[in-house]
ZAKOL-341071 format. One record per residue: residue number from 1; x, y, z of N, C-alpha, C in turn. Coordinates in Angstrom, 1 decimal, m for minus. Example, Ala and Ser with C-alpha at 12.3 -4.5 7.8 and 13.67 -1.06 7.14 Angstrom:
% ZAKOL-341071
<atom k="1" n_px="13.2" n_py="m5.7" n_pz="7.8" ca_px="12.3" ca_py="m4.5" ca_pz="7.8" c_px="13.2" c_py="m3.3" c_pz="7.8"/>
<atom k="2" n_px="12.8" n_py="m2.2" n_pz="7.1" ca_px="13.7" ca_py="m1.1" ca_pz="7.1" c_px="12.9" c_py="0.0" c_pz="7.9"/>
This chain:
% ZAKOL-341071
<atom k="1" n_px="m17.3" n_py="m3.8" n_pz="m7.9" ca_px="m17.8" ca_py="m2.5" ca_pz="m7.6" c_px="m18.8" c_py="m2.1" c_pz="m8.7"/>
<atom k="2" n_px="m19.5" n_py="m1.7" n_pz="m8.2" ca_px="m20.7" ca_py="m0.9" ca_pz="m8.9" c_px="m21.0" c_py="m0.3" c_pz="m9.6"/>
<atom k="3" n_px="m20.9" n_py="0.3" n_pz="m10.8" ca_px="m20.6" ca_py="2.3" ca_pz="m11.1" c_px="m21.5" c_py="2.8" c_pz="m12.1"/>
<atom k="4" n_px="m22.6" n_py="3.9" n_pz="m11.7" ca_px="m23.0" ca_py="4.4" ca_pz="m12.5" c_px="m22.5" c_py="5.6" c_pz="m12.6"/>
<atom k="5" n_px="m22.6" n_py="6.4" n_pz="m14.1" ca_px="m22.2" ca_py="7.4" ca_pz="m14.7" c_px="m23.1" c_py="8.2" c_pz="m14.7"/>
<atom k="6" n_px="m23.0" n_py="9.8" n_pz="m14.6" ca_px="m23.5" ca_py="10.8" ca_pz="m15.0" c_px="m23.4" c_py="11.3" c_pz="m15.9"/>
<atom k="7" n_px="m24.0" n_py="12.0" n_pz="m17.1" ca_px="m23.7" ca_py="12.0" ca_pz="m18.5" c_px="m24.4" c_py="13.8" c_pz="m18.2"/>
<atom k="8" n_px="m23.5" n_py="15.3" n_pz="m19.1" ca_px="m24.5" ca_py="15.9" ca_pz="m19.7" c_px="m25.3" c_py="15.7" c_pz="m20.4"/>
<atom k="9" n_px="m25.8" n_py="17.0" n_pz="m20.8" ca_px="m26.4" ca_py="16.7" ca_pz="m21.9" c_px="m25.8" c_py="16.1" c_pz="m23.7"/>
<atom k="10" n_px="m24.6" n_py="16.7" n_pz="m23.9" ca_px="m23.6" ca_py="16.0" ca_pz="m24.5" c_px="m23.2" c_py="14.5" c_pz="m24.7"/>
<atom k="11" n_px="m23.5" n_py="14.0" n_pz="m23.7" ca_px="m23.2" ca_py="12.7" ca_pz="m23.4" c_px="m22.0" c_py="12.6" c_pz="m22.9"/>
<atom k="12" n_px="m21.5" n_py="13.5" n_pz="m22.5" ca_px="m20.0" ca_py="13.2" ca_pz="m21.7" c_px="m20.1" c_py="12.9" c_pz="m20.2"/>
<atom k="13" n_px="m19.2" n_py="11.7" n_pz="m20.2" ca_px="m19.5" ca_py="11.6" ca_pz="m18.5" c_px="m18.5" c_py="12.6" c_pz="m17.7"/>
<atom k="14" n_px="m19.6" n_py="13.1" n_pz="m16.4" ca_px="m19.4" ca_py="14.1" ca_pz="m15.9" c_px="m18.9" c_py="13.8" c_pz="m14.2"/>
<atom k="15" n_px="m19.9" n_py="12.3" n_pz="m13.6" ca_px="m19.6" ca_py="11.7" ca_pz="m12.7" c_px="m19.7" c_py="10.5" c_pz="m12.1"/>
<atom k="16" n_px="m19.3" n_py="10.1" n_pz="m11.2" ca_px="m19.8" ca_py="8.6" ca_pz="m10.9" c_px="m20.4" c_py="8.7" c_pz="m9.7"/>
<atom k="17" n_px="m21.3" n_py="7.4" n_pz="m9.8" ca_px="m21.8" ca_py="7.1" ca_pz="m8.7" c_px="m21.1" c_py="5.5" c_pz="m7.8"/>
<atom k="18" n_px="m20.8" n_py="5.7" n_pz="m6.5" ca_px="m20.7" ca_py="4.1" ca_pz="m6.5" c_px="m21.0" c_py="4.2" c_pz="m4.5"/>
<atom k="19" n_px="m21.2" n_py="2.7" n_pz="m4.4" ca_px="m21.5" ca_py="2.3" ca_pz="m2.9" c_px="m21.3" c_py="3.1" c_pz="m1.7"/>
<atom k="20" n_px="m21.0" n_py="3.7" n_pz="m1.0" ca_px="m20.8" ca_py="4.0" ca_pz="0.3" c_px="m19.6" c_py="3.4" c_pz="0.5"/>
<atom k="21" n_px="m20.2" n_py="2.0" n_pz="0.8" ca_px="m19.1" ca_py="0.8" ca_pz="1.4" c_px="m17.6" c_py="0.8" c_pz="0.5"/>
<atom k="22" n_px="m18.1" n_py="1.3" n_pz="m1.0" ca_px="m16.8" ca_py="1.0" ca_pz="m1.7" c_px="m16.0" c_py="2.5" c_pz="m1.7"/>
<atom k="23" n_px="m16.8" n_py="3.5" n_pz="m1.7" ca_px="m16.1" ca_py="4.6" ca_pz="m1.5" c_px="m15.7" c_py="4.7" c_pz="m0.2"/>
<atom k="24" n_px="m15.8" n_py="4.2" n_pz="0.9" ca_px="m15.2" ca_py="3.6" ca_pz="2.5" c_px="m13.9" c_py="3.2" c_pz="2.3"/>
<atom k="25" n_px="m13.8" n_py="1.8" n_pz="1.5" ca_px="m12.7" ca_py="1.7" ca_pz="0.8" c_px="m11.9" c_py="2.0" c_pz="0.2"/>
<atom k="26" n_px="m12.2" n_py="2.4" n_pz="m0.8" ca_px="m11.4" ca_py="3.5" ca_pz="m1.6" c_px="m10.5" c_py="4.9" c_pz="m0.6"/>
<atom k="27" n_px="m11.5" n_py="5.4" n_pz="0.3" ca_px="m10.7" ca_py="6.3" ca_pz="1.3" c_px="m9.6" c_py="5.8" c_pz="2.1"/>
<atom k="28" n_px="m10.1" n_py="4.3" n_pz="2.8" ca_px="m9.0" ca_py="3.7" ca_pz="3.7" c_px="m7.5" c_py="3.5" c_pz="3.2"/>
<atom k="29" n_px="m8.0" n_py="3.0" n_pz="1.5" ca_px="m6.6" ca_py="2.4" ca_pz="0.8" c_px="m5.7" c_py="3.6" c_pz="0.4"/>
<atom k="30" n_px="m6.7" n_py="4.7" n_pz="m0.2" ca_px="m6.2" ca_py="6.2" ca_pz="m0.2" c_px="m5.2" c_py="6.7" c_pz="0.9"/>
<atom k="31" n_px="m5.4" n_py="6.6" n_pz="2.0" ca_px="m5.0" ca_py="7.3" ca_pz="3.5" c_px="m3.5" c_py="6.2" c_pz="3.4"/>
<atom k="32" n_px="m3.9" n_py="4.9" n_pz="3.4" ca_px="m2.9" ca_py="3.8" ca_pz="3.9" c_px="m1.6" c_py="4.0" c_pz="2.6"/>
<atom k="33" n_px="m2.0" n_py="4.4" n_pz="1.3" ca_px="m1.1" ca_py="4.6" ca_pz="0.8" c_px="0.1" c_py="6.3" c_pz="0.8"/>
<atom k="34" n_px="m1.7" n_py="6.9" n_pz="1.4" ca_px="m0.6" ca_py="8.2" ca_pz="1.6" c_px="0.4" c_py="8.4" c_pz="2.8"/>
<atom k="35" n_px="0.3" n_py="7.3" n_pz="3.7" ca_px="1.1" ca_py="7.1" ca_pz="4.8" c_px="2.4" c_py="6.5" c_pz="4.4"/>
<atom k="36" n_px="2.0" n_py="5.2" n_pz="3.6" ca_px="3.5" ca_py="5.2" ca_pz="3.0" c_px="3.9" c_py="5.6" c_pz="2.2"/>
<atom k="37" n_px="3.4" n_py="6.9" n_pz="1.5" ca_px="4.1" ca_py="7.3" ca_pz="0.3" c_px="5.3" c_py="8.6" c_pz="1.2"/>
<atom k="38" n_px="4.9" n_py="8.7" n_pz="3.0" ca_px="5.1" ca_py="9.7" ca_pz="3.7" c_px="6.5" c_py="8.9" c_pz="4.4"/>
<atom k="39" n_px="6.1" n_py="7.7" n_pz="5.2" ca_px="7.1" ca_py="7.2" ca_pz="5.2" c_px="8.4" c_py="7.1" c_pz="4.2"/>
<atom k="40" n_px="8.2" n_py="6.8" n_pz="3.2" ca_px="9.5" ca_py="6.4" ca_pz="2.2" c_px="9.5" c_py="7.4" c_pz="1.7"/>
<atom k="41" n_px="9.0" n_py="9.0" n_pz="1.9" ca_px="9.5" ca_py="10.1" ca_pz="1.6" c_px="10.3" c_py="10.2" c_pz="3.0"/>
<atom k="42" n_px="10.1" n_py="10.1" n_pz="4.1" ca_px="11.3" ca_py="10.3" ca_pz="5.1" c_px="12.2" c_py="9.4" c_pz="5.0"/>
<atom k="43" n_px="12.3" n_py="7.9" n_pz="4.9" ca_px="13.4" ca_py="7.4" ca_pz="4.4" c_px="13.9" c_py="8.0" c_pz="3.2"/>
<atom k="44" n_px="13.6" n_py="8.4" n_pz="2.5" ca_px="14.5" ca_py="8.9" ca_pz="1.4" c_px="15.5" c_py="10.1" c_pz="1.8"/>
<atom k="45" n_px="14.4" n_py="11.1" n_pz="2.2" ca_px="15.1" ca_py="12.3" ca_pz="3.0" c_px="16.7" c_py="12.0" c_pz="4.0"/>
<atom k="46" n_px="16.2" n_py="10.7" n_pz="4.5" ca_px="17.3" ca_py="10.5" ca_pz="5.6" c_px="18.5" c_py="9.7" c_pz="4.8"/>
<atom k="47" n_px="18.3" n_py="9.2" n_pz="3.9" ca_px="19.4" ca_py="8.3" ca_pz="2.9" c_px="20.2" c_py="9.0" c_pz="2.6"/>
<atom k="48" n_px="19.4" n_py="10.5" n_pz="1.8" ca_px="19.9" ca_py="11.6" ca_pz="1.2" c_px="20.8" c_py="12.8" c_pz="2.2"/>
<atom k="49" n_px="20.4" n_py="12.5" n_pz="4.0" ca_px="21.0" ca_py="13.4" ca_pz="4.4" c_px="22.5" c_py="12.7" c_pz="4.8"/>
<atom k="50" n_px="22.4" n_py="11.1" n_pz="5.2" ca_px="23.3" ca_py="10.3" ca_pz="5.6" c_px="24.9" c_py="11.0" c_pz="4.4"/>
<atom k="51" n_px="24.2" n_py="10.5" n_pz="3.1" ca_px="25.4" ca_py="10.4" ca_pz="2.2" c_px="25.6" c_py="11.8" c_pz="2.0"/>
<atom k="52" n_px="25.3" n_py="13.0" n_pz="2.0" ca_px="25.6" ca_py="14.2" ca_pz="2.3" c_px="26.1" c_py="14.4" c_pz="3.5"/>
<atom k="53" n_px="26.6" n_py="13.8" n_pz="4.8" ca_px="27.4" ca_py="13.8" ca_pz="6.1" c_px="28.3" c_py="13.1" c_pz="5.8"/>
<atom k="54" n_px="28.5" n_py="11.9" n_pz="5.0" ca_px="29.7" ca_py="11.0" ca_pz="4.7" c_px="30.6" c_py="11.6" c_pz="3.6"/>
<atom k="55" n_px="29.7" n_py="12.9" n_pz="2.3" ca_px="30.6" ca_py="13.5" ca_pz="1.5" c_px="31.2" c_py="14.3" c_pz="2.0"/>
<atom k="56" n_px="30.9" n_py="15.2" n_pz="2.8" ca_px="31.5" ca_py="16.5" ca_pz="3.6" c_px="32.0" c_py="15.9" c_pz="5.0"/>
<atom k="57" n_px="32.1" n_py="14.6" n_pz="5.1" ca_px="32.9" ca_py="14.0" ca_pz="6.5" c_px="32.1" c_py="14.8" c_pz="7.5"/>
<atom k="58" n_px="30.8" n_py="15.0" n_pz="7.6" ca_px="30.2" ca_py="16.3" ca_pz="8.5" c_px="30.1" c_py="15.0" c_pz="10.0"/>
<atom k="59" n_px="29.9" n_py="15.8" n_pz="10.9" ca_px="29.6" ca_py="14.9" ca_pz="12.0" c_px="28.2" c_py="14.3" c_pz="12.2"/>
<atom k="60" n_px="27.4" n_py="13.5" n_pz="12.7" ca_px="25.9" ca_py="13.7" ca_pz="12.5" c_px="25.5" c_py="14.0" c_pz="13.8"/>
<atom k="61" n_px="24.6" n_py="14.3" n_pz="14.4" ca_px="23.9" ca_py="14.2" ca_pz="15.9" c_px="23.3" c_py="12.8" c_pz="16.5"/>
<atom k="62" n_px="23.6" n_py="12.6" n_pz="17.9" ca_px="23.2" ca_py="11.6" ca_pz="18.0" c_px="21.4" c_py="11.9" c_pz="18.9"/>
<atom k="63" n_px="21.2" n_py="10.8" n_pz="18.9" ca_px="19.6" ca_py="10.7" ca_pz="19.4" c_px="20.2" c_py="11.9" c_pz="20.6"/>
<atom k="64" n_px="20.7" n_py="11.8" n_pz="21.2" ca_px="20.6" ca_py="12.2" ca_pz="22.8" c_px="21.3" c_py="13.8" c_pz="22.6"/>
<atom k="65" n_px="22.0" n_py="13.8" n_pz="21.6" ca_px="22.0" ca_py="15.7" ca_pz="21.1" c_px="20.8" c_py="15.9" c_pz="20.9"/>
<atom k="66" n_px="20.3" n_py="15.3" n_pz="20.0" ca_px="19.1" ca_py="16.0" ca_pz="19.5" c_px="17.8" c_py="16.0" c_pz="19.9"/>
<atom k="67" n_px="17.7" n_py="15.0" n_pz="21.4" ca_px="16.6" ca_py="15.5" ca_pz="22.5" c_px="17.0" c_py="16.2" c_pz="23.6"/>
<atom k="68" n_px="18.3" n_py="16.5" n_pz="23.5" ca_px="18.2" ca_py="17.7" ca_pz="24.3" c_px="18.5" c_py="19.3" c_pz="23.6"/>
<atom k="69" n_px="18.1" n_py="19.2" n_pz="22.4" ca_px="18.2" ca_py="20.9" ca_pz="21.8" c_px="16.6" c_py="21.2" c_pz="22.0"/>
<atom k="70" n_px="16.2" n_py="20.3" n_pz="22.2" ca_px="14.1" ca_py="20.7" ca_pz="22.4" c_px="13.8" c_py="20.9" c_pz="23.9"/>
């Protein structure tokens, strides 16, 4: 990958520059990791609600309760 820098006048870099093609990339891998960081936040959520129904002996809903409360 490519990368030019943008400097002020200071000399501190302020920005980059790079491809199209690679900032293409960079978005796709971006999106694909934020999907699994979404996923295994709902697995986690559901781990967390399991062993919270098994502490409290609570009952859980099955698929077919819970398409018919919608």
């Amino acid at each position: 990958m490519d990368v030019s820098y943008i400097s002020d006048v200071n000399g501190n870099q302020t920005a980059v520059i790079i491809e199209i093609d690679d900032w293409k990339n960079l978005l796709k891998k971006q999106n694909s990791m934020k999907n699994k960081l979404e996923m295994l936040t709902g697995l986690q959520k559901s781990v967390e609600e399991i062993k919270l129904l098994k502490k409290n002996k609570g009952k859980a809903k099955t698929l077919r309760e819970f398409l018919d409360e919608n």
